[in-house]
C-alpha positions as CSV (number, residue, x, y, z in Angstrom):
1,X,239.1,39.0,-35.9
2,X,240.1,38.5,-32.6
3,X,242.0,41.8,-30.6
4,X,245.1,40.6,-29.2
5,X,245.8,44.0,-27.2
6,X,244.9,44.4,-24.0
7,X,245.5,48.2,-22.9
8,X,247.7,48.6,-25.5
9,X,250.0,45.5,-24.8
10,X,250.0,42.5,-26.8
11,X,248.8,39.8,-25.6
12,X,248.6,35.9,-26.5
13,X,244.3,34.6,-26.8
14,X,244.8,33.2,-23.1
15,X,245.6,36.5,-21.5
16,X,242.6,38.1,-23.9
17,X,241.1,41.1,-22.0
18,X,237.6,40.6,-20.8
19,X,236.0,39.7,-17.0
20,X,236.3,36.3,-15.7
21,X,233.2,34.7,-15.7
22,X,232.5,33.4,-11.5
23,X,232.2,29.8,-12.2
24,X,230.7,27.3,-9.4
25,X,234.5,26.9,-7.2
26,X,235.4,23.7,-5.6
27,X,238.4,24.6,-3.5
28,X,239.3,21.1,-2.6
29,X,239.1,19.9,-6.3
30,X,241.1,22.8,-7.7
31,X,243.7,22.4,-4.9
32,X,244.1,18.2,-5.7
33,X,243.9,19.3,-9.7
34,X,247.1,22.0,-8.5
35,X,248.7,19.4,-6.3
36,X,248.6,17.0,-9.4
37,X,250.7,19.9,-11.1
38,X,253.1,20.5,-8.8
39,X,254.6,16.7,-9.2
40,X,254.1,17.0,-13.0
41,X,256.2,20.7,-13.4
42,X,259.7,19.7,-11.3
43,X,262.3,20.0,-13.5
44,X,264.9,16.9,-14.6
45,X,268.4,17.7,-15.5
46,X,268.2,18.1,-18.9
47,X,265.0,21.1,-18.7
48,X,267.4,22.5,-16.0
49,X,269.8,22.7,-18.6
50,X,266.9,23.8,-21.5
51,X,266.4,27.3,-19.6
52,X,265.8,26.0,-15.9
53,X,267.0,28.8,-13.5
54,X,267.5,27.1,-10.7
55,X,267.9,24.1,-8.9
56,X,265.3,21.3,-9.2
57,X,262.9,21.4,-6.6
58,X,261.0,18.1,-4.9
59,X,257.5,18.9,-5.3
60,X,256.5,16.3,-3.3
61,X,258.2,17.7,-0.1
62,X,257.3,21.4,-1.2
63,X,253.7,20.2,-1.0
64,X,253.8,19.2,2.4
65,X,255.6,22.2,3.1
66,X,253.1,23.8,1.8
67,X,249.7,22.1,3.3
68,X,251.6,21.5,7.0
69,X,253.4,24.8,7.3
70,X,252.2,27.6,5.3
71,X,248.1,26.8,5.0
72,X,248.2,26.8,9.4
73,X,251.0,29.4,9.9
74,X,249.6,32.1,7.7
75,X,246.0,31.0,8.0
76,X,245.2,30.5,4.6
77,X,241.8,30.9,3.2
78,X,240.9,28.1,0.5
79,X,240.7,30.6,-2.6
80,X,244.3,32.0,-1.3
81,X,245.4,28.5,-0.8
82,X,245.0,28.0,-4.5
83,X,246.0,31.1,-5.8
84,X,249.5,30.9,-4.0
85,X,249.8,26.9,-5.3
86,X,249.1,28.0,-8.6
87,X,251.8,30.9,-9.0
88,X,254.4,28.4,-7.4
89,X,253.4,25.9,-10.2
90,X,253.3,28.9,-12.8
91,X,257.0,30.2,-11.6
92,X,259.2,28.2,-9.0
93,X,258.7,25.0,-10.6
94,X,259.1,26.1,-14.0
95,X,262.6,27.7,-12.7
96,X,261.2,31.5,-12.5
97,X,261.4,33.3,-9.4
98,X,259.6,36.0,-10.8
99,X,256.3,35.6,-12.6
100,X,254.5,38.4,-15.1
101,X,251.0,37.6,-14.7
102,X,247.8,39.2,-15.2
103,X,244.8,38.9,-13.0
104,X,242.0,37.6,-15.4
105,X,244.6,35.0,-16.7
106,X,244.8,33.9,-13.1
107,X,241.0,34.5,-12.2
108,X,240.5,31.8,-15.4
109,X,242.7,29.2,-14.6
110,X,241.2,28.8,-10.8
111,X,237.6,29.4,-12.2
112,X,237.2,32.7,-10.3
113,X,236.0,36.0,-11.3
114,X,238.6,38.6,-10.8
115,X,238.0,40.4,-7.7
116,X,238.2,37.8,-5.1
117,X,241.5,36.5,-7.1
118,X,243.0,39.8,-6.9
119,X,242.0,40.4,-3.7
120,X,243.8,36.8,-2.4
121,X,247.2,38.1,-4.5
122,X,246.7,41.7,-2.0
123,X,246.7,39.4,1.3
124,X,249.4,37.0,0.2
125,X,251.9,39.8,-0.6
126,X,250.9,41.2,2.2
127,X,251.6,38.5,4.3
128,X,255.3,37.8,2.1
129,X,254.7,35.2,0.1
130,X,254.6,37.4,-2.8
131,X,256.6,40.3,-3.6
132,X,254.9,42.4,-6.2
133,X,257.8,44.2,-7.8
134,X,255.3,45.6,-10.3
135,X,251.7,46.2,-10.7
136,X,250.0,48.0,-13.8
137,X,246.6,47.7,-15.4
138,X,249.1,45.5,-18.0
139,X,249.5,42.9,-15.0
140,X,251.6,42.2,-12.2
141,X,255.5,41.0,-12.0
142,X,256.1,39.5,-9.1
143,X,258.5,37.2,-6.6
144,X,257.2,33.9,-5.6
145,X,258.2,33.2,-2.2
146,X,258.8,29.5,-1.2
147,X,257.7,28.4,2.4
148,X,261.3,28.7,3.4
149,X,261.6,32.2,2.2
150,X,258.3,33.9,3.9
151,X,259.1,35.6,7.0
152,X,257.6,34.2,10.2
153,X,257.4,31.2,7.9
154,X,261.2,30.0,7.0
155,X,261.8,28.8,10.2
156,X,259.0,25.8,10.4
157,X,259.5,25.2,6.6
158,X,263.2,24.4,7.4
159,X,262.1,21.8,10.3
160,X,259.3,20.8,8.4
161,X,261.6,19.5,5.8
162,X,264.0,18.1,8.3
163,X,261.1,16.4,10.1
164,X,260.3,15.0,6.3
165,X,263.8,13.9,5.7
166,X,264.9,12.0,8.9
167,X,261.2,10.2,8.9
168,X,260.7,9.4,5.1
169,X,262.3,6.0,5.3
170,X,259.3,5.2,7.6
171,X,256.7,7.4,5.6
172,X,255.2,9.0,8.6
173,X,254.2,12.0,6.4
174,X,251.7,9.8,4.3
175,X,249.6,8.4,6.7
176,X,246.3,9.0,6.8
177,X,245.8,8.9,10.7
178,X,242.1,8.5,10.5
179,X,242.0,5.4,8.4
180,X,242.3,3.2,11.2
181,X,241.4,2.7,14.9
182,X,244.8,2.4,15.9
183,X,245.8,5.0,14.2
184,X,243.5,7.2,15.9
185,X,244.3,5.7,19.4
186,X,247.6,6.8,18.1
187,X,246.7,10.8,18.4
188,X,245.0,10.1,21.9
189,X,248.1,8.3,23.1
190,X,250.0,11.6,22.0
191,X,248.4,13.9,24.2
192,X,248.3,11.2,27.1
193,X,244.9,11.6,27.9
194,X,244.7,15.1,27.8
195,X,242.9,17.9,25.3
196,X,245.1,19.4,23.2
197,X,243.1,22.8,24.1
198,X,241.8,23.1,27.6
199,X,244.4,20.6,29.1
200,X,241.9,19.1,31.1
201,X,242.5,15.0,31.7
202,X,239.4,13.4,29.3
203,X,238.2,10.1,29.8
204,X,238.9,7.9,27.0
205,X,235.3,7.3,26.3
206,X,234.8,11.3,25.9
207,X,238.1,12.1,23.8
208,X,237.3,13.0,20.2
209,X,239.7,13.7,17.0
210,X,239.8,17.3,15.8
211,X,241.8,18.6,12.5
212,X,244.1,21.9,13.4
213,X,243.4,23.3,10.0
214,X,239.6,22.1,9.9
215,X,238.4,20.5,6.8
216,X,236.1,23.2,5.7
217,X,239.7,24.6,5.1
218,X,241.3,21.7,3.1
219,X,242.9,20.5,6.3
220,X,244.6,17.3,5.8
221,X,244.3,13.6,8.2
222,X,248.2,13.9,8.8
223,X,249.4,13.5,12.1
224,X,250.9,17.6,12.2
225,X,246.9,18.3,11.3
226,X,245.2,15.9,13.8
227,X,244.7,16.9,17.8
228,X,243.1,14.3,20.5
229,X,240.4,17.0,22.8
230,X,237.3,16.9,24.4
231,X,234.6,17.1,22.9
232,X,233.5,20.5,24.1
233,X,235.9,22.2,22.9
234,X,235.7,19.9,19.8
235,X,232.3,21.6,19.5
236,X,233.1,25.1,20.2
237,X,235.9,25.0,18.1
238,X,233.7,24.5,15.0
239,X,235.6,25.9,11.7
240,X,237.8,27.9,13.5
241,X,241.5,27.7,13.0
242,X,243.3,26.7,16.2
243,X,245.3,29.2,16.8
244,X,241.7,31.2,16.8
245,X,239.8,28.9,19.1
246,X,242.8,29.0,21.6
247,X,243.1,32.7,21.3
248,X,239.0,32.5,22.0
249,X,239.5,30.2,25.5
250,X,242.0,33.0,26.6
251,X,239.4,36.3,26.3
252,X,237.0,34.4,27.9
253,X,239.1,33.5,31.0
254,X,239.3,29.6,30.1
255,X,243.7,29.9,30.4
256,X,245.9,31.5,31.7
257,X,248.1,33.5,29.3
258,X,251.2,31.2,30.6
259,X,248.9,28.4,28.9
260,X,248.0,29.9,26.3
261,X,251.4,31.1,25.7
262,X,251.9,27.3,25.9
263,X,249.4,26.3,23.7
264,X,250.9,28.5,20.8
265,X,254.0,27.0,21.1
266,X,252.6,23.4,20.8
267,X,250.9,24.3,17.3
268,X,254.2,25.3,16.0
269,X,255.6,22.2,17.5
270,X,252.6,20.4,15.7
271,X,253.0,21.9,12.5
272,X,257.0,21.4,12.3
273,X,256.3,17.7,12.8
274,X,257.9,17.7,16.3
275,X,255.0,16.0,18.1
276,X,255.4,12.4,15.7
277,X,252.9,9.6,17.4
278,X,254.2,6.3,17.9
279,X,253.1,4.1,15.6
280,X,251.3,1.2,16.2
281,X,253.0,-2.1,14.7
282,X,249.6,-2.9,13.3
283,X,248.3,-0.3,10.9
284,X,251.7,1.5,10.5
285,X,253.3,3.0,7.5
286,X,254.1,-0.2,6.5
287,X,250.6,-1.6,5.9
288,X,250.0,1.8,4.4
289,X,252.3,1.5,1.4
């Protein structure tokens, strides 16, 4: 007969106590399998009105909020990248703010074993997309944040949105910009001959494509995610995050810290889909679709 106590608190046979076997972890696949989710759990009118408790959210815009706002603004390593996906699919789309939860329930789902998943829920609270109201060897209550609702984060969620809205009619956001030559020559155009990094004037032979949020990271081929640069610093840059590399160029007298002030600046831009490319008649959105 199976125990269904754990510590004293009942418990249904999927929160069963026990440790989490560590399972071989494919980031990328668990993050697709959670994105899959997401579209799956937004609630219709009538399961608003079956116990929904709040309004229905579009997953498909909360997943680019997600990848092209929160992933680059907080820095997200891949297992906390799927951790926080998978409470926002566990809670927000389901209508819960607040999720009870326990950490080998969690560990299970994303094929972890418990300490690296508890560890990812420590840095995401700590960084305010969780708000653990309540922690106990029971499990853990706690407040899952949106992108617009993280400090330091609400602001680029909000334009990120925007930025989705006023350019869905042409589908902008879908575009894989490294499907096509064009589309590529699209980037380059966008930083008029210039890397994104250094800002020195590359020749267009030299210029290379480099991902923001690299793809070691789950870093996606949309334009907010795609920088034209020499190949240097395409080189140096390696699997670093942006920001990082940037940060790097300034210790070691590369910038000026009015450029690199600048260069700050222009991620956010990036990420809050301010710097669109134009997009070539050929190869557009509308051979896309």
């Amino acid at each position: 007969m199976k125990n269904n106590k754990c510590n004293g608190v009942p418990v249904s046979t999927h929160f069963e106590a026990g440790r989490a076997e560590a399972r071989p972890y494919n980031g990328a696949t668990a993050i697709i399998k959670n994105k899959k989710l997401l579209a799956e759990h937004s609630c219709d009118e009538k399961e608003r009105q079956q116990g929904c408790r709040t309004p229905k959210l579009d997953a498909e815009t909360l997943w680019k909020q997600i990848e092209d706002v929160v992933v680059p603004q907080l820095r997200l390593s891949v297992i906390d990248h799927v951790v926080y996906i998978h409470l926002v699919r566990h809670s927000r789309l389901e209508g819960k703010r607040r999720l009870r939860f326990s950490i080998l329930w969690l560990a299970r789902n994303i094929h972890l074993s418990g300490g690296p998943t508890r560890e990812a829920v420590r840095r995401l609270a700590a960084q305010g997309a969780l708000r653990l109201i309540e922690r106990s060897k029971a499990g853990h209550v706690a407040e899952v944040r949106l992108p617009e609702e993280i400090p330091g984060v609400r602001a680029h969620a909000k334009r990120a949105r925007e930025a989705a809205r006023l350019t869905g009619a042409m589908g902008i956001e879908d575009v894989d910009f490294l499907k096509t030559l064009e589309l590529r020559r699209a980037i380059h155009a966008r930083e008029r001959g210039k890397c994104f990094y250094c800002l020195r004037q590359v020749p267009a032979r030299l210029a290379s494509i480099d991902h923001v949020v690299p793809r070691a990271r789950v870093g996606c081929n949309s334009y907010r995610n795609l920088v034209s640069c020499c190949m240097e610093c395409n080189s140096e840059k390696g699997e670093r995050s942006a920001e990082e590399f940037v940060r790097s160029l300034y210790r070691g007298r590369s910038m000026t810290a009015a450029e690199l002030k600048n260069r700050l600046r222009a991620l956010d831009a990036l990420a809050a889909g301010k710097l669109r490319p134009a997009i070539p008649s050929k190869g557009g959105p509308g051979s896309q679709d």
